[in-house]
LUMGU-493780 format. One line per field, with one value per residue (C-alpha): residue number from 1; residue in three letters; z, y, x. Coordinates in Angstrom, 3 decimals, always signed. Each point is the difference from the previous one (the first is absolute). Layout:
N
nr: [NUM, ...]
rest: [Ala, ...]
zz: [Z, ...]
yy: [Y, ...]
xx: [X, ...]
This chain:
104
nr: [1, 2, 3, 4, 5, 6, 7, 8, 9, 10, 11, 12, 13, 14, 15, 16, 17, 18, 19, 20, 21, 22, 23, 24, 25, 26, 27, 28, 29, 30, 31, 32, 33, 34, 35, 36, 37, 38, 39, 40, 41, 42, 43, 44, 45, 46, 47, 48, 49, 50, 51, 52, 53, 54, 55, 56, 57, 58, 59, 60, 61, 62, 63, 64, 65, 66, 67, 68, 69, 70, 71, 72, 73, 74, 75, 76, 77, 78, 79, 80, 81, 82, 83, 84, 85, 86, 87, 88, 89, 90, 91, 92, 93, 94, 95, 96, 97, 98, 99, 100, 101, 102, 103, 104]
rest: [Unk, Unk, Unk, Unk, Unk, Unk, Unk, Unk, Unk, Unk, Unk, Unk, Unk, Unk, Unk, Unk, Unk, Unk, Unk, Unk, Unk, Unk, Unk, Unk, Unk, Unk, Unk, Unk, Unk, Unk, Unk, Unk, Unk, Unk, Unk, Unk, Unk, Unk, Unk, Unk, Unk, Unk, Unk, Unk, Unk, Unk, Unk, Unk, Unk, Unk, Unk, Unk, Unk, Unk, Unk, Unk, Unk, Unk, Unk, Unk, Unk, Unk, Unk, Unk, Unk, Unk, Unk, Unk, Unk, Unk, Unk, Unk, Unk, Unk, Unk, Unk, Unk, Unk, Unk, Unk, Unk, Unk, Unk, Unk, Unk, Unk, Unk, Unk, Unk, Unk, Unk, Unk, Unk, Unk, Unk, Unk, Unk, Unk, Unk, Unk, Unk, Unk, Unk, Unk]
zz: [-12.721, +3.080, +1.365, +2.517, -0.530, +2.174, +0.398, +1.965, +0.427, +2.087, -0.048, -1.118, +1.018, -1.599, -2.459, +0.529, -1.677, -0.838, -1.094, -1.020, -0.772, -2.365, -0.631, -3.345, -3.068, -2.759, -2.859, -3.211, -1.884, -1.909, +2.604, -0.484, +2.491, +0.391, +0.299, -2.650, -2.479, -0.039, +0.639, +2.863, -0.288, +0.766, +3.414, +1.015, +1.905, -2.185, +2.366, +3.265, +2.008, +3.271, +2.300, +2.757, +2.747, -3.218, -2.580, -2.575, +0.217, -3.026, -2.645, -2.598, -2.904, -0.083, -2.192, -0.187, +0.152, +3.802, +1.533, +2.521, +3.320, -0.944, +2.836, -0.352, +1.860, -0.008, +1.749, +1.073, +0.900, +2.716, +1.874, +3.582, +2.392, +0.431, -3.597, -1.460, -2.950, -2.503, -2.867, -2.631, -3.007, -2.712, -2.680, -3.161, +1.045, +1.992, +3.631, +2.493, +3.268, +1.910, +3.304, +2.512, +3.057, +1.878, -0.388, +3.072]
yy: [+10.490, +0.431, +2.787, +2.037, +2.024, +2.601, +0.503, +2.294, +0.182, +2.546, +1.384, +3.066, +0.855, -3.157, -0.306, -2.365, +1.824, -2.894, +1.062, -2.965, -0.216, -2.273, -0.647, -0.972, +0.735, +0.729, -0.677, +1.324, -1.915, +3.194, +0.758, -1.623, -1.001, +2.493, -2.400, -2.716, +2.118, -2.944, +1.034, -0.610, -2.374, +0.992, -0.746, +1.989, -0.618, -0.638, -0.721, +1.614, -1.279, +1.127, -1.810, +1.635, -3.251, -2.371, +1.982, +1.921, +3.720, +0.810, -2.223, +1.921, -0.803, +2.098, +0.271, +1.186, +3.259, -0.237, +1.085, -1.726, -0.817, +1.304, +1.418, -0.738, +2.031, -0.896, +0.791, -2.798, +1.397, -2.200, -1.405, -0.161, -0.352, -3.342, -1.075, -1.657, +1.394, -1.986, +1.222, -2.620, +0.741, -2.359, +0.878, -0.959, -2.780, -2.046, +1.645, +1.624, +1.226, +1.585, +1.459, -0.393, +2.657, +0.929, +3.331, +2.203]
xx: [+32.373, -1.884, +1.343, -2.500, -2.655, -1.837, -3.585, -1.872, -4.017, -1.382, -3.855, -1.101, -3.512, -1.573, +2.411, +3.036, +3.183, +2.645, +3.790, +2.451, +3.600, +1.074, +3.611, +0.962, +2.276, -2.410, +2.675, -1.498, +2.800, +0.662, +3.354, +3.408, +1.952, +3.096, +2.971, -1.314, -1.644, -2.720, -3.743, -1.933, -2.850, -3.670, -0.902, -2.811, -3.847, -2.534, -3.485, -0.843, -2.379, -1.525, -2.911, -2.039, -0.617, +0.657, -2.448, +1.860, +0.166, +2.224, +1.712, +2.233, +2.919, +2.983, +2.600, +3.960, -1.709, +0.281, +3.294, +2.104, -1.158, -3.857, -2.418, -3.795, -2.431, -3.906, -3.344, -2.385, -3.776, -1.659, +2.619, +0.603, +2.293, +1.642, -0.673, +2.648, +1.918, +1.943, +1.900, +2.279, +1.654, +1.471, +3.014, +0.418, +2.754, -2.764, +1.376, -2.402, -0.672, -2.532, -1.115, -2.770, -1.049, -2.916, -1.142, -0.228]
């Protein structure tokens, strides 16, 4: 897949605020396809990670819960500027992509 993402860490007092993008179908495999009548398999994230200069700041498991093309906004006490901010995802096919910026 690899399509882009966009991520965006800015601080806020001493607390980083970190927005990110992620572009992705999030198939529930519950929708048919409208010409072929056939459904559409799952394809959907199932871990997000995120690391503050390499240590990790949030780990979750998501689900087809999440729609298309999901947003994830967080808060990170004690960071500074010019840490570095990394966020990765992984699907449920084994693809994944992720994301690295320094906040400011």
């Amino acid at each position: 897949m690899a399509e882009a993402m966009k991520i965006r860490a800015t601080m806020q007092g001493n607390v980083a605020d970190i927005k990110v993008l992620m572009n992705h179908p999030m198939e529930t495999g519950q929708r048919k396809d409208a010409k072929t009548g056939q459904p559409i398999p799952a394809h959907f994230i199932t871990n997000v990670t995120a690391t503050l200069n390499g240590k990790p700041v949030l780990e979750a498991q998501w689900s087809q819960a999440v729609s298309k093309n999901p947003f994830l906004g967080f808060r990170v006490k004690g960071a500074k500027a010019g840490d570095k901010v990394k966020v990765s995802w992984v699907d449920n096919k084994g693809e994944s992509n992720s994301i690295e910026t320094t906040v400011s």
